[in-house]
N, C-alpha and C positions, 0 to 999 in steps of 0.2 A: 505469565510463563507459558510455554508450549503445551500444548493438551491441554489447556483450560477449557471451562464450559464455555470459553468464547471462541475459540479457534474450533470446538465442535459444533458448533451451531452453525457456522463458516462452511466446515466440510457437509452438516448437513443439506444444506440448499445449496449448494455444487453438488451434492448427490444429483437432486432431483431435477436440477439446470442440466446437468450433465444428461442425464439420463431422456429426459423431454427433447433435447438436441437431438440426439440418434434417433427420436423416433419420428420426430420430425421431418430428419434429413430422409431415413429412409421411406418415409410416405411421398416427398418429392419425388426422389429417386423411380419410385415406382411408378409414381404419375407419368415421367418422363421419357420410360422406357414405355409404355402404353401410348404416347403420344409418336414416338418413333416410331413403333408397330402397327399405328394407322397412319401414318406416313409412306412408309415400304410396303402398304398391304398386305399385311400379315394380320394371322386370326388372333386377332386378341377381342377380348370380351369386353364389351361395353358397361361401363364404368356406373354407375348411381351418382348423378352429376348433384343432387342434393344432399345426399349421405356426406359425399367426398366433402363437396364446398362446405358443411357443419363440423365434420372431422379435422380439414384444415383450421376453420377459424378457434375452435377450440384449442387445439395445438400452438398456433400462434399466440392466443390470449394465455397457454401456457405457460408458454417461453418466455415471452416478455416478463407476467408474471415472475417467475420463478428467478429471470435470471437479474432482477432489481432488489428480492428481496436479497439474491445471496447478494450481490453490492454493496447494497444498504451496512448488511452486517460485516463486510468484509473492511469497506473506509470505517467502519466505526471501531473494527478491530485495530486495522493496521495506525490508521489515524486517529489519537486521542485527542476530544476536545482542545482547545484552549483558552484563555484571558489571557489579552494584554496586560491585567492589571495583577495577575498572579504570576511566579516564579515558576518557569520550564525545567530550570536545570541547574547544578550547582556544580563547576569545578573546582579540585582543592588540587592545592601542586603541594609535594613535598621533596626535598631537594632529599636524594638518595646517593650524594655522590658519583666521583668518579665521570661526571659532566654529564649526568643521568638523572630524572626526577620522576617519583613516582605522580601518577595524577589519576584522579579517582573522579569518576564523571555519577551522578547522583539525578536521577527524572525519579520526580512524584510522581505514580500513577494514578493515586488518591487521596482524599488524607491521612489514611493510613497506610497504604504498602507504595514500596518504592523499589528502583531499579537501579543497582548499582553495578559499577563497571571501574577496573581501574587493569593501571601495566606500569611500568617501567619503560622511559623512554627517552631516547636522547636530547638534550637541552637543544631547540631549533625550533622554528616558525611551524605551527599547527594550525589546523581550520575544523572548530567541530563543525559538521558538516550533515546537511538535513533536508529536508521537504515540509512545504507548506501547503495544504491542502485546501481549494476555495471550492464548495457544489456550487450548483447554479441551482436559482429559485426552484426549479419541477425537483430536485431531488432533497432539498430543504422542508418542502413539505412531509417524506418520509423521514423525519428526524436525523439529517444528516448535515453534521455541522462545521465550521471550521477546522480542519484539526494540521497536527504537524507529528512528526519523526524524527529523531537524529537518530541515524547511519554509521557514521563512524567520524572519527579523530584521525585527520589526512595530514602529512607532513608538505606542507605546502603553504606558500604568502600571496598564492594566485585566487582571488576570488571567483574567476571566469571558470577557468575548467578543472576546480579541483573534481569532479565528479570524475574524471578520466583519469585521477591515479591512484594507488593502492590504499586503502586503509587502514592505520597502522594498529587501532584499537575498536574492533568493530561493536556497537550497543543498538546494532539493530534488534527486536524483537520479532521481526518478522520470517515464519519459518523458509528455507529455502528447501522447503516441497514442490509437486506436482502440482497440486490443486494451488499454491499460492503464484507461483512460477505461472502457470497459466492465467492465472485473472490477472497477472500483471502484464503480461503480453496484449490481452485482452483488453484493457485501460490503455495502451500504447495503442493499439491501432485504432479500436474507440474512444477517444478519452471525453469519458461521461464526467469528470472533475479537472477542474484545472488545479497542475500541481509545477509548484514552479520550486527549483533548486538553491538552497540559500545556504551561509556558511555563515561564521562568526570565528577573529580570530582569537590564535591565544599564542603568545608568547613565552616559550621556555627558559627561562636563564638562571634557572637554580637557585628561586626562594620563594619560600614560602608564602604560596596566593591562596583566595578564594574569591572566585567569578561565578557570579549569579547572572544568570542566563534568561531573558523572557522570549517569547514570543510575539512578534506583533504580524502587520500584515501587509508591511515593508522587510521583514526577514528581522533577523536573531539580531537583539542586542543584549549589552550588558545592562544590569539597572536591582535596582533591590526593588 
């Protein structure tokens, strides 16, 4: 849930990623306007070229530092584990009438707590719809592992670009904050994981299913 000890742990190291950034930027910054001002000969004071270059590389071993650890915790937030060999998801349909069925989409988080999500919706072609998360070796050694997401329940039979339309039943967990909103920006223009877009369909026509959902690392199938 939101506000858990894991989504705080998330904001703490984007505190201090956050925070190491600015002070980073403005020690540049400064360096830069020093290096103009002996360019235009202007008086500016000469710098302590060993202080500065210790200052930097500390700040740099900060950064980097700081901003893998928040990573690390952030795909291990947004992206839970997986096994091929265990169950991701269970949908149940119940026909609700009126050419409408309700469906109740069910993700273990553990073995004991679980996420459920359900709506009312009209009998038609759905795609639960998700992310599959692969690191790469260097960030596997900080314990970061496969994992996946499902987003939401899109009324759509297009496997290509359901990500470009509306979602009708959304069971993402992930908050749509500041600090989450930015590291995901931040994964799009570095992307330190590769995360590839997958769907699985489901078929509405008013009676009574249940779809056991796994994950593999070809995308969602159904399977016990």
């Amino acid at each position: 849930m939101y506000g858990s000890s894991s989504d705080l742990l998330v904001y703490i190291c984007f505190f201090f990623f956050f925070v190491i950034t600015i002070v980073l930027a403005i020690f540049i910054i400064r360096r830069i306007c020093w290096l103009i001002g002996l360019i235009f000969r202007m008086s500016v004071a000469s710098p302590n070229f060993s202080s500065a270059s210790l200052k930097l590389l500390i700040l740099i071993i900060l950064f980097v530092g700081s901003g893998i650890i928040t990573y690390v915790q952030f795909y291990d937030r947004a992206y839970p584990y997986y096994s091929p060999s265990k169950q991701a998801a269970e949908i149940n349909l119940n026909p609700s009438g009126n050419n409408y069925t309700f469906i109740s989409i069910i993700i273990p988080k553990n073995d004991k707590d679980k996420i459920a999500q359900g709506a009312s919706v009209k009998n038609d072609s759905y795609l639960l719809a998700g992310e599959i998360m692969t690191p790469p070796d260097w960030l596997r050694m900080f314990s970061v592992t496969d994992g996946f997401r499902f987003y939401g329940l899109v009324r759509s039979s297009d496997e290509k670009n359901f990500d470009k339309l509306p979602v009708d039943i959304n069971i993402s967990e992930k908050p749509g904050n500041f600090v989450w909103n930015y590291l995901l920006t931040l994964q799009e223009i570095i992307p330190l994981v590769n995360i590839e877009k997958h769907a699985v369909p489901i078929r509405i026509e008013g009676y009574e299913m249940t779809y056991p959902v796994k994950v593999t690392k070809e995308g969602f199938k159904y399977g016990q």
